[in-house]
Biotite code that builds the C-alpha atoms (Angstrom):
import biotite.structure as struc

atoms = struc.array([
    struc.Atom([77.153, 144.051, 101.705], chain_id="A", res_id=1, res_name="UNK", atom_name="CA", element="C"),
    struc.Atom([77.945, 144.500, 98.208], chain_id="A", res_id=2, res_name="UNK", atom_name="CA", element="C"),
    struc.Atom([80.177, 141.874, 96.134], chain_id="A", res_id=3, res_name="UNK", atom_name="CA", element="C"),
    struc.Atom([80.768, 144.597, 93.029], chain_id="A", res_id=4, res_name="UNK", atom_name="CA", element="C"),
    struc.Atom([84.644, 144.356, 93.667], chain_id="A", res_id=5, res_name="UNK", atom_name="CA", element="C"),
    struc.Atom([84.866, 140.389, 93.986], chain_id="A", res_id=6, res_name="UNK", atom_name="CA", element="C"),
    struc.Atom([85.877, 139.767, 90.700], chain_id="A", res_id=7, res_name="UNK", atom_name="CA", element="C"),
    struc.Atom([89.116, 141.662, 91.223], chain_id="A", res_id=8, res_name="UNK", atom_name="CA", element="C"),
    struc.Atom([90.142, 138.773, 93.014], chain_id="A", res_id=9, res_name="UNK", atom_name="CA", element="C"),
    struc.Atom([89.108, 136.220, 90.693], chain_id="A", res_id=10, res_name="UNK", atom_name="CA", element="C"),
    struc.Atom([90.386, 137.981, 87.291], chain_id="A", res_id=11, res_name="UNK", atom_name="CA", element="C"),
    struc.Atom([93.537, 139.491, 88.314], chain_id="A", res_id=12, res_name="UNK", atom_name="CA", element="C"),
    struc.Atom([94.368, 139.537, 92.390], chain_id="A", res_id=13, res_name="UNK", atom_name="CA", element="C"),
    struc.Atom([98.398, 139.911, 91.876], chain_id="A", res_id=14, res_name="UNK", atom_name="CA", element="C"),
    struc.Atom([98.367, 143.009, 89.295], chain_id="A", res_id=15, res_name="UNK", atom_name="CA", element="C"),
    struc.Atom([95.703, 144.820, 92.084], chain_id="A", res_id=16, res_name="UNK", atom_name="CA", element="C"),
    struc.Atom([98.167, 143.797, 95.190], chain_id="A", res_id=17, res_name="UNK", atom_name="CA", element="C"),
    struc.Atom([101.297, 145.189, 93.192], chain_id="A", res_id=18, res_name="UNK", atom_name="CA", element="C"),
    struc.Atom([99.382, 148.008, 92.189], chain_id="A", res_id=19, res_name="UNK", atom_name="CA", element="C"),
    struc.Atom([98.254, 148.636, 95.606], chain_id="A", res_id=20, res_name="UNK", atom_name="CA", element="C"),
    struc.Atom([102.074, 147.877, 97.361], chain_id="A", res_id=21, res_name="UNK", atom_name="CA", element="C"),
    struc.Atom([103.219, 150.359, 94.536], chain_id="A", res_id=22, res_name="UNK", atom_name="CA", element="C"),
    struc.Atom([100.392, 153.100, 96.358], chain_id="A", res_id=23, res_name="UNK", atom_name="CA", element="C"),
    struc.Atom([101.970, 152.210, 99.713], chain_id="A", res_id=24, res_name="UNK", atom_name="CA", element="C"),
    struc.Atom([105.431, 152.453, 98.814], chain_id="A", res_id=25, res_name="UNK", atom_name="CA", element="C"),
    struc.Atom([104.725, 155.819, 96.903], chain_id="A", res_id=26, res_name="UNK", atom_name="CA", element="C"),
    struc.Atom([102.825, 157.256, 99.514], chain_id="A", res_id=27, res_name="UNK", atom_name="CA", element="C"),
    struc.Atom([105.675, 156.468, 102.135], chain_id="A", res_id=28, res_name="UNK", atom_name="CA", element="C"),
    struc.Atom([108.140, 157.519, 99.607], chain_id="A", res_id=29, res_name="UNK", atom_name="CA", element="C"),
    struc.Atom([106.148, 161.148, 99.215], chain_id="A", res_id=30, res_name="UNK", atom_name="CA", element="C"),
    struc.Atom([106.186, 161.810, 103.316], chain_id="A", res_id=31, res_name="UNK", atom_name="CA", element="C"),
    struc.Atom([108.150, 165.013, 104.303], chain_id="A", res_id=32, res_name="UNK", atom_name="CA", element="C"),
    struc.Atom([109.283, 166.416, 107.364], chain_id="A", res_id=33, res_name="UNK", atom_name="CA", element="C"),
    struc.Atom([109.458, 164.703, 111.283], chain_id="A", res_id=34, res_name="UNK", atom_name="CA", element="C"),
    struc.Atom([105.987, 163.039, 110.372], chain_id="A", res_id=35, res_name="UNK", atom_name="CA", element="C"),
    struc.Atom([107.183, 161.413, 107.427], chain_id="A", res_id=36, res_name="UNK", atom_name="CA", element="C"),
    struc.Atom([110.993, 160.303, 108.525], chain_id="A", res_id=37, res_name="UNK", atom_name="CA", element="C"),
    struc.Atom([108.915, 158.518, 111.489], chain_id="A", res_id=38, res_name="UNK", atom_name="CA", element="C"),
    struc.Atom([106.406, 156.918, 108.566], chain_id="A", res_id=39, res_name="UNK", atom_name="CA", element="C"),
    struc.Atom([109.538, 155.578, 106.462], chain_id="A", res_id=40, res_name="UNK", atom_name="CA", element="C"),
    struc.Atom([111.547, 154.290, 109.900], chain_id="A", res_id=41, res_name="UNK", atom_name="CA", element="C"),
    struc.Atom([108.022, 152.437, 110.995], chain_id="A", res_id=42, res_name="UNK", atom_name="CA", element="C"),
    struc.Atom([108.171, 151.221, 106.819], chain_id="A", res_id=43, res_name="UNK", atom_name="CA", element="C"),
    struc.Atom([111.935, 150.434, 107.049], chain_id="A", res_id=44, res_name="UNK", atom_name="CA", element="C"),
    struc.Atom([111.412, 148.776, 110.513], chain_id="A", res_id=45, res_name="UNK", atom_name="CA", element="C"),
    struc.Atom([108.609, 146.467, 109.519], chain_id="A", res_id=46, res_name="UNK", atom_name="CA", element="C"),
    struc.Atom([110.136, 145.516, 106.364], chain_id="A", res_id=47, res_name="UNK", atom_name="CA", element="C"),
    struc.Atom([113.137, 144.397, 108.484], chain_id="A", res_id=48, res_name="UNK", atom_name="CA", element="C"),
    struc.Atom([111.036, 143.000, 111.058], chain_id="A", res_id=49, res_name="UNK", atom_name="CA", element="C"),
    struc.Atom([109.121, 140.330, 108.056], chain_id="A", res_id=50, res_name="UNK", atom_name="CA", element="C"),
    struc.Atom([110.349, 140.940, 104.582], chain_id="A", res_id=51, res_name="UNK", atom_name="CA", element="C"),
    struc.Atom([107.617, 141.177, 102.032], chain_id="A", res_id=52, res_name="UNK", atom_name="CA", element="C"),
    struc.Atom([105.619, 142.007, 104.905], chain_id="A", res_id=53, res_name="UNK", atom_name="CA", element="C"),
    struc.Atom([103.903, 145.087, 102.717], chain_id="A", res_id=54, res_name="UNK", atom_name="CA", element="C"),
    struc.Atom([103.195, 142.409, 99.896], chain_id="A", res_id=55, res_name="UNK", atom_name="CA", element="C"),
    struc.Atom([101.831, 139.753, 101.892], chain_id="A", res_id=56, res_name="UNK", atom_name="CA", element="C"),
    struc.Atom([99.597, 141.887, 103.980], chain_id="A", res_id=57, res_name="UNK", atom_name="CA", element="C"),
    struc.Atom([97.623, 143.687, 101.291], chain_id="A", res_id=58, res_name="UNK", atom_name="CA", element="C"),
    struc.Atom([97.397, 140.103, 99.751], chain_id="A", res_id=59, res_name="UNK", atom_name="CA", element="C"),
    struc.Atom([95.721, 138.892, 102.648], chain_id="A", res_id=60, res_name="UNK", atom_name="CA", element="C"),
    struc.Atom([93.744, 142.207, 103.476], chain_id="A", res_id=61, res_name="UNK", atom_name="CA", element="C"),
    struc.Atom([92.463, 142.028, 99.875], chain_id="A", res_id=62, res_name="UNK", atom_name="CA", element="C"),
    struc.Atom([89.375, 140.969, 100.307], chain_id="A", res_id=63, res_name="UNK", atom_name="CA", element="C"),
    struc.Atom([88.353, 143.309, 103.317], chain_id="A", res_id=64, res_name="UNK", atom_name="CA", element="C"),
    struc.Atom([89.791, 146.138, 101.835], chain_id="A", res_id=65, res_name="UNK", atom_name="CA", element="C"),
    struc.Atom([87.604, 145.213, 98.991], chain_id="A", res_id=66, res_name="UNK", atom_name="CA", element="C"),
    struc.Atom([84.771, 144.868, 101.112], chain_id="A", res_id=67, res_name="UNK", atom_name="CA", element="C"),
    struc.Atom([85.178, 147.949, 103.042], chain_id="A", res_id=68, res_name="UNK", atom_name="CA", element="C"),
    struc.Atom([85.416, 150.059, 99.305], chain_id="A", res_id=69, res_name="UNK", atom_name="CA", element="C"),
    struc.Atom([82.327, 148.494, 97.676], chain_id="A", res_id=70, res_name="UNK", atom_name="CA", element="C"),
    struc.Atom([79.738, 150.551, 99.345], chain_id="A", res_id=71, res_name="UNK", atom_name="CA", element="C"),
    struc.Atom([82.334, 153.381, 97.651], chain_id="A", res_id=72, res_name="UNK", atom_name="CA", element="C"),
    struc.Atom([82.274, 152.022, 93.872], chain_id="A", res_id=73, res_name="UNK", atom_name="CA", element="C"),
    struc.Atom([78.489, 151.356, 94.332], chain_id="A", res_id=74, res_name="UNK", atom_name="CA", element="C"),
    struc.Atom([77.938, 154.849, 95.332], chain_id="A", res_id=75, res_name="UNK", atom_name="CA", element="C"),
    struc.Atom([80.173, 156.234, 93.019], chain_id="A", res_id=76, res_name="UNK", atom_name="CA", element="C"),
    struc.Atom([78.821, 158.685, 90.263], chain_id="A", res_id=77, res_name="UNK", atom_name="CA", element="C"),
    struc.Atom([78.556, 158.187, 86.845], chain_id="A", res_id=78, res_name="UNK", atom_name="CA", element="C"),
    struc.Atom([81.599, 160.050, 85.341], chain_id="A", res_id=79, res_name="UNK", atom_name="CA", element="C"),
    struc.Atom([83.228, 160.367, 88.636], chain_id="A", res_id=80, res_name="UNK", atom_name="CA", element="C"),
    struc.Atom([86.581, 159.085, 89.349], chain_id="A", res_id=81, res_name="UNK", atom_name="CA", element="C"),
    struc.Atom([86.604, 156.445, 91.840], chain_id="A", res_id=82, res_name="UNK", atom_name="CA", element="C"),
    struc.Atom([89.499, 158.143, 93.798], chain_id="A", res_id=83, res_name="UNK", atom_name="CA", element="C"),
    struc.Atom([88.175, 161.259, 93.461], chain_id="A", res_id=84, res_name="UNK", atom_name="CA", element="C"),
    struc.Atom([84.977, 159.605, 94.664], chain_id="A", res_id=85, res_name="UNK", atom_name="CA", element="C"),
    struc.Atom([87.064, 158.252, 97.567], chain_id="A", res_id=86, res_name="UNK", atom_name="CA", element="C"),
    struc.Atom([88.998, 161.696, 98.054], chain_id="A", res_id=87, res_name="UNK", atom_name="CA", element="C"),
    struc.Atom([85.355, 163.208, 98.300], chain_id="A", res_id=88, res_name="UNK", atom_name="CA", element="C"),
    struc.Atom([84.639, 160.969, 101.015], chain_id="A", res_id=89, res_name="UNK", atom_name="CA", element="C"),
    struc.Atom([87.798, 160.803, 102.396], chain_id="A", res_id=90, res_name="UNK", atom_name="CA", element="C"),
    struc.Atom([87.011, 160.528, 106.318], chain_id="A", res_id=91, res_name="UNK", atom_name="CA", element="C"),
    struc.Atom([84.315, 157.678, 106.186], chain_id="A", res_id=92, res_name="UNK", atom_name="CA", element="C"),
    struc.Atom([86.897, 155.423, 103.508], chain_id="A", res_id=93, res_name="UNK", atom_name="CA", element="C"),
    struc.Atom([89.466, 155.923, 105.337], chain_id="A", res_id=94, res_name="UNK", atom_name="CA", element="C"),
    struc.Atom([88.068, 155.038, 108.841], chain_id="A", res_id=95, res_name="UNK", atom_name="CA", element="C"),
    struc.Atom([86.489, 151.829, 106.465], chain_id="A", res_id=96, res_name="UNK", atom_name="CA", element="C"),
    struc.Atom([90.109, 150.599, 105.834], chain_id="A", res_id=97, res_name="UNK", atom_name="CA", element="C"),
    struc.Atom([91.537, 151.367, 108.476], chain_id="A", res_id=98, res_name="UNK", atom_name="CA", element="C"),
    struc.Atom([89.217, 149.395, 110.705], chain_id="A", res_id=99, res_name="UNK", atom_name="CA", element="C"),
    struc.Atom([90.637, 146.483, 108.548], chain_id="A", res_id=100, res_name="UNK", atom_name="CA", element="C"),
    struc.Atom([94.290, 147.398, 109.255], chain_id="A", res_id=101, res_name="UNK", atom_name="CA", element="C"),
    struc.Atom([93.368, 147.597, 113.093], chain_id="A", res_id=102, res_name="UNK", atom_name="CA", element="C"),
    struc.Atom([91.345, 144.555, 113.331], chain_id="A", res_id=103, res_name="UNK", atom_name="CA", element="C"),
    struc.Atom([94.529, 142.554, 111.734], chain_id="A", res_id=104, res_name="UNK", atom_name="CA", element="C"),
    struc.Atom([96.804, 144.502, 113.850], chain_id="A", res_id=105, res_name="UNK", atom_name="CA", element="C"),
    struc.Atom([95.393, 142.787, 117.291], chain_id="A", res_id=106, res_name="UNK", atom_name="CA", element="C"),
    struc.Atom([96.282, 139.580, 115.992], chain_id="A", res_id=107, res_name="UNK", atom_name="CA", element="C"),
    struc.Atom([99.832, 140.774, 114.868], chain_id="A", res_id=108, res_name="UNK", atom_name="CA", element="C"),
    struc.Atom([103.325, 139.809, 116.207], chain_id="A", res_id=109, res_name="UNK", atom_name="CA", element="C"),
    struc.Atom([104.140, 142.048, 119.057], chain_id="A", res_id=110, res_name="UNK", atom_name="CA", element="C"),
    struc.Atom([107.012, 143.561, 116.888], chain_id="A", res_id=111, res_name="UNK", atom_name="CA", element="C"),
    struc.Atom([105.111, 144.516, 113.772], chain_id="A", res_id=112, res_name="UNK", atom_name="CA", element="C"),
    struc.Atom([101.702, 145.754, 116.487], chain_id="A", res_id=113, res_name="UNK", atom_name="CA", element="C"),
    struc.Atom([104.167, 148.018, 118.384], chain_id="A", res_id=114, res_name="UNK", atom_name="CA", element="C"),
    struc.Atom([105.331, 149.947, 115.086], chain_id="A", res_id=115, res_name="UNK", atom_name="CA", element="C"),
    struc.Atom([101.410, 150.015, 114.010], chain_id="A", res_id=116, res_name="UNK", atom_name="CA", element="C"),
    struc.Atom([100.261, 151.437, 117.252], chain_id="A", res_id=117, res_name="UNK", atom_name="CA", element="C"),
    struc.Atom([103.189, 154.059, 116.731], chain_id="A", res_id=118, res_name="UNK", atom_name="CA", element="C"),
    struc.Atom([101.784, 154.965, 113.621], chain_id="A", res_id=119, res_name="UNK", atom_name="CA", element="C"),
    struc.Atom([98.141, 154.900, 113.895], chain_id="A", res_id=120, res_name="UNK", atom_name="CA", element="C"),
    struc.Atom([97.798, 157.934, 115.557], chain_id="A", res_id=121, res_name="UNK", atom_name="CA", element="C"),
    struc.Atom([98.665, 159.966, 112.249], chain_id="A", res_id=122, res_name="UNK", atom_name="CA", element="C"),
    struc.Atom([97.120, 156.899, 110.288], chain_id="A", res_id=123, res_name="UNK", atom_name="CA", element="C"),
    struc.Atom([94.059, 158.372, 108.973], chain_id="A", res_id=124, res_name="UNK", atom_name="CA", element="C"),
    struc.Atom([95.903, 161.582, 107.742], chain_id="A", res_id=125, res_name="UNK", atom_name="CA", element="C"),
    struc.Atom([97.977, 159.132, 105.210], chain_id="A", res_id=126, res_name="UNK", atom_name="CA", element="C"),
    struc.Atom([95.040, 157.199, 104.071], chain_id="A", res_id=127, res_name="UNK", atom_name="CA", element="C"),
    struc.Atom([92.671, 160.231, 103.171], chain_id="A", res_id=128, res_name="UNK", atom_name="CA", element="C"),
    struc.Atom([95.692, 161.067, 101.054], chain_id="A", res_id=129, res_name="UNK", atom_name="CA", element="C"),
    struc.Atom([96.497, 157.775, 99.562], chain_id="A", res_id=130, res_name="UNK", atom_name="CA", element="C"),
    struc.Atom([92.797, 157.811, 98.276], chain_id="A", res_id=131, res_name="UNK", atom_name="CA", element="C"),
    struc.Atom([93.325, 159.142, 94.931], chain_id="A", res_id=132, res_name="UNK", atom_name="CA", element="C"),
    struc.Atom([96.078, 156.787, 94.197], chain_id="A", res_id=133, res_name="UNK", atom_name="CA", element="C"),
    struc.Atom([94.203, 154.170, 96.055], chain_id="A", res_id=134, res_name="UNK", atom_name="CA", element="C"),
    struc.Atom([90.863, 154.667, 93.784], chain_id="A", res_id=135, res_name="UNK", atom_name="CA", element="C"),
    struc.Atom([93.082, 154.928, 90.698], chain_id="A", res_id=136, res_name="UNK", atom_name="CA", element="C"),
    struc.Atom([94.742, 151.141, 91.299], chain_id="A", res_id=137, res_name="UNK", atom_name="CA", element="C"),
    struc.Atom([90.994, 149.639, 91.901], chain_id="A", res_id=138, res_name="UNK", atom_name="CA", element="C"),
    struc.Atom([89.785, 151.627, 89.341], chain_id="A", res_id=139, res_name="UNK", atom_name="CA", element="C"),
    struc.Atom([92.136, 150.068, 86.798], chain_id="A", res_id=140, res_name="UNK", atom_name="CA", element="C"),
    struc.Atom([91.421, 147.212, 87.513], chain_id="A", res_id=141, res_name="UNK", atom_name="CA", element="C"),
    struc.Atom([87.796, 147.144, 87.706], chain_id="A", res_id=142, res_name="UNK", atom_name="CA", element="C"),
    struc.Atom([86.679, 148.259, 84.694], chain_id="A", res_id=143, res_name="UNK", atom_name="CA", element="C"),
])
């Protein structure tokens, strides 16, 4: 297991969570149609549910989302993008994050599990497509 991300924690953890909330709330803010009015309810709802929730979570997560990326950045070509590197990969990064997301949502109040398990059906469609933006934010702040 690499450690090539672990000094985004130590340098600058905050600016990479708010960059990374910013992603989230941009990608929910970007969903169309029946799909993405059920996205922003589930948002809206577990928002309500725990304020700051969003925040908090990918504060905690940090570190296993970093985790689950590193074998990403250390494969990732010279001159490449690390979203598009991500995007290019898109199935096996997002399956990597969102076993994080579904390992932390078995220990989760009933509440916020309930509006996960609603959602994680259409889950990995919205993380191969937060990818770019997700890349982008580590990328940032990783170099």
């Amino acid at each position: 297991m690499s450690d090539s991300l672990t000094p985004l924690l130590e340098n600058n953890r905050q600016a990479v969570v708010a960059d990374l909330v910013g992603v989230i709330e941009a990608e929910v803010a970007d969903q169309k149609g029946l799909s993405g009015t059920a996205v922003k309810a589930g948002f809206a709802a577990a928002q309500k549910v725990k304020p700051g929730v969003v925040h908090h979570a990918t504060d905690v997560l940090l570190p296993d989302f970093l985790t689950a990326l590193a074998p990403f950045w250390d494969s990732k070509p010279a001159g490449v993008a690390f979203g598009d590197h991500l995007a290019a990969n898109g199935d096996a990064a997002a399956e990597a994050l969102l076993t994080v997301t579904d390992d932390q949502a078995e220990s989760a109040k009933p509440a916020l599990a309930k509006i996960y398990g609603s959602l994680r059906g259409k889950a990995k469609t919205y993380v191969v497509a937060a990818l770019p933006r997700v890349g982008a934010a580590i990328e940032r702040h990783a170099a």
